[in-house]
C-alpha positions in Angstrom: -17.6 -16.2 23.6 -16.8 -13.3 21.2 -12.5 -14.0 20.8 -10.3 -11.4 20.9 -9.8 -11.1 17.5 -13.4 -11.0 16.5 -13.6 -7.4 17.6 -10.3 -6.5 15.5 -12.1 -8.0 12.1 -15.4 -6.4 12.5 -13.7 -2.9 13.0 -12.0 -3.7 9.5 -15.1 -4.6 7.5 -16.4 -1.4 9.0 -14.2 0.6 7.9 -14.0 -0.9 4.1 -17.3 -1.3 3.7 -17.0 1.2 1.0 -14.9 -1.2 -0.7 -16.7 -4.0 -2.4 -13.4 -5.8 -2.8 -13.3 -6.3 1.0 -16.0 -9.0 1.3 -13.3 -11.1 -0.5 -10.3 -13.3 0.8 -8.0 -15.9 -0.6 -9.0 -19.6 0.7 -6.0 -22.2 1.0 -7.0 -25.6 1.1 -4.5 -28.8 0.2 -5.3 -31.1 -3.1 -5.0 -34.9 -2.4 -2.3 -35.1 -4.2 -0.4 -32.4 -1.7 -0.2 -29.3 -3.7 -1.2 -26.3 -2.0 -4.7 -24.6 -3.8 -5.7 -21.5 -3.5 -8.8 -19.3 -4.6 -10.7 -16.1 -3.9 -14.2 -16.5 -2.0 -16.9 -14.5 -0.4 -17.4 -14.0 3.4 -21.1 -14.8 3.9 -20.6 -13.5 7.7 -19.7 -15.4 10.9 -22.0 -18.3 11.9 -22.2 -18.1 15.6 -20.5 -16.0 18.8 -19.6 -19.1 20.7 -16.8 -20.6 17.7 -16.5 -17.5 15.8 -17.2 -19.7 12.4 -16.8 -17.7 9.0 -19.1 -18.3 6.7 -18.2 -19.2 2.6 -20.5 -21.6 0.3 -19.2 -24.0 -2.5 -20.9 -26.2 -5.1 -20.5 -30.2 -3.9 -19.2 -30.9 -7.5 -16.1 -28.1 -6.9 -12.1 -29.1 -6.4 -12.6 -27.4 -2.9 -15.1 -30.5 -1.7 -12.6 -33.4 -2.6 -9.6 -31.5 -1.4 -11.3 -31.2 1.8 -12.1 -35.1 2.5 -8.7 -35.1 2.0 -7.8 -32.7 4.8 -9.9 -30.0 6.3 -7.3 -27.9 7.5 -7.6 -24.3 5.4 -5.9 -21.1 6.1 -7.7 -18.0 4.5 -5.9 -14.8 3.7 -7.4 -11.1 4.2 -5.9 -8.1 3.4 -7.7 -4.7 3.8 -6.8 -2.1 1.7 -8.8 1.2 3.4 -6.7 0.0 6.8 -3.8 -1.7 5.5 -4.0 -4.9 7.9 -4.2 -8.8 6.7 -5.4 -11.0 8.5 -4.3 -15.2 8.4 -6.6 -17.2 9.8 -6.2 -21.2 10.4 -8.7 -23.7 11.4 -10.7 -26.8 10.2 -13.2 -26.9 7.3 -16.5 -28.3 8.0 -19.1 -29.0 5.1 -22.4 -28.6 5.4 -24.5 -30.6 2.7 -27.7 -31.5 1.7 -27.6 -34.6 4.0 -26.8 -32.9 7.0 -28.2 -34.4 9.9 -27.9 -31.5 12.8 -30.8 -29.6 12.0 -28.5 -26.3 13.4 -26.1 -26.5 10.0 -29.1 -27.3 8.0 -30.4 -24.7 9.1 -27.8 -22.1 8.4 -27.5 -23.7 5.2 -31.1 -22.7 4.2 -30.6 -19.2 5.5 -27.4 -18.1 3.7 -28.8 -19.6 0.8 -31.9 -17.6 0.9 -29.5 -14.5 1.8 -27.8 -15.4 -1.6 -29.1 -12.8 -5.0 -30.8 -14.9 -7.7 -27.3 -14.4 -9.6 -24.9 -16.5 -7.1 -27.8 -19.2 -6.9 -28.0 -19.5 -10.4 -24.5 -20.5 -10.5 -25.2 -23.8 -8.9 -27.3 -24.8 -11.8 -24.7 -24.3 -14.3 -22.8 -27.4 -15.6 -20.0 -28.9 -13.4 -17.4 -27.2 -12.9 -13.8 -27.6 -14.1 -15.1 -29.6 -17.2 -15.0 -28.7 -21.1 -16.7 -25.5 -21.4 -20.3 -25.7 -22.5 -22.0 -23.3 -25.0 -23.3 -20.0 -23.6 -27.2 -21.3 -23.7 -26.1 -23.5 -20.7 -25.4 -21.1 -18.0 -28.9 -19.7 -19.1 -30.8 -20.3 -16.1 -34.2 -19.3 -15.0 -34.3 -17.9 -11.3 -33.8 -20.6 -8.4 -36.2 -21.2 -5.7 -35.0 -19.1 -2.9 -36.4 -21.0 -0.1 -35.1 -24.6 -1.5 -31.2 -25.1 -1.9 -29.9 -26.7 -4.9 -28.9 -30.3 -3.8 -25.2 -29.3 -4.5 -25.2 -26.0 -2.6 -22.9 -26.5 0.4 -22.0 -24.1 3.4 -18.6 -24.3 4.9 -17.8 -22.8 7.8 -14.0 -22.1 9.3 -13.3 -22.7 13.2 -10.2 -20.9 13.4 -7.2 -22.2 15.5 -5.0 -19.6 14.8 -5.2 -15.8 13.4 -2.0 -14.0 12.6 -3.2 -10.2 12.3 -0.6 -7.7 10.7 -0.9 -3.8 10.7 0.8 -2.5 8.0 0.8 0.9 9.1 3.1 2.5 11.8 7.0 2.0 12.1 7.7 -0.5 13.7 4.5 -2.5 12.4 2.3 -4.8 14.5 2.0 -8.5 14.6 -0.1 -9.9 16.9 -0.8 -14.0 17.0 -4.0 -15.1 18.6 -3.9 -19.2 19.6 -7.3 -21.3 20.5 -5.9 -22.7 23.8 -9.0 -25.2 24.1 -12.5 -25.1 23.1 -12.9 -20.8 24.5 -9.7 -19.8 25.8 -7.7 -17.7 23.2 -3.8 -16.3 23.9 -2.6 -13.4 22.6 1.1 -12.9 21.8 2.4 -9.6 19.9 5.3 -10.8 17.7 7.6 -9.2 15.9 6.6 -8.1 12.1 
């Protein structure tokens, strides 16, 4: 079931599609150590109708994955500059690995990562991340095998829980939260800004 949101979020990636920048939002995630970490990442499009999962892809050997084990509550962050609305969005992390067993996710993961330009796959072939930086010849990499995932190439996708949706524009502005009830059954509250 398509939630009420849904509909809001696809009008806004329509109408910045002319803006390359809008493909982007800010992914919140919390290190084991409890310090909030947050980065920029690509929406790779919504997974299915029924959960209304975003799509993003990390490498296994990235911060994100141990943070993650630790707790796989996330919170992304969109703003949309052409339309002047942001949306929060809460919900639970899953990974999708090599070793996934439901052949659904493993699917999906094979699909976004043939969808991926020879450029993003390259990057998982580069050395790990977040170590001392290697000379330039390393990140030299000859194209990857579209239709065979590097073994560290991971799909996450985001089940929200919660979406706070601000319009910027209009005096007063306009706040509206959306709340997953149970598994389909979404409430809508307009708030204050």
């Amino acid at each position: 079931m398509l939630a009420p949101w849904r509909s809001l979020l696809s009008r806004n990636l329509h109408h910045n599609r002319s803006k390359p920048h809008s493909r982007y939002f800010q992914l919140a995630t919390v290190t084991p150590e409890g310090y909030p970490a947050n980065r920029t990442v690509v929406f790779r499009g919504f997974f299915d109708d029924q959960q209304n999962r975003l799509k993003i892809i990390t490498d296994a050997r990235s911060a994100k994955i141990q943070e993650l084990e630790h707790q796989s509550q996330a919170e992304i962050c969109w703003y949309f500059t052409e339309t002047r609305e942001q949306f929060r969005i809460m919900g639970n992390l899953q990974v999708v690995t090599c070793t996934e067993q439901d052949p659904t996710l493993q699917k999906a993961r094979q699909s976004t990562w043939y969808d991926l330009s020879d450029a993003a796959r390259s990057q998982f072939a580069w050395p790990d991340p977040a170590k001392p930086a290697a000379s330039k010849s390393a990140f030299e990499v000859k194209s990857l095998d579209a239709n065979s995932p590097a073994q560290n190439f991971c799909l996450l996708l985001l089940t929200p829980q919660k979406i706070d949706h601000l319009q910027l524009r209009g005096d007063p502005q306009q706040r509206c939260l959306y709340t997953l009830q149970d598994d389909q059954t979404w409430l809508t509250q307009p708030v204050n800004p």
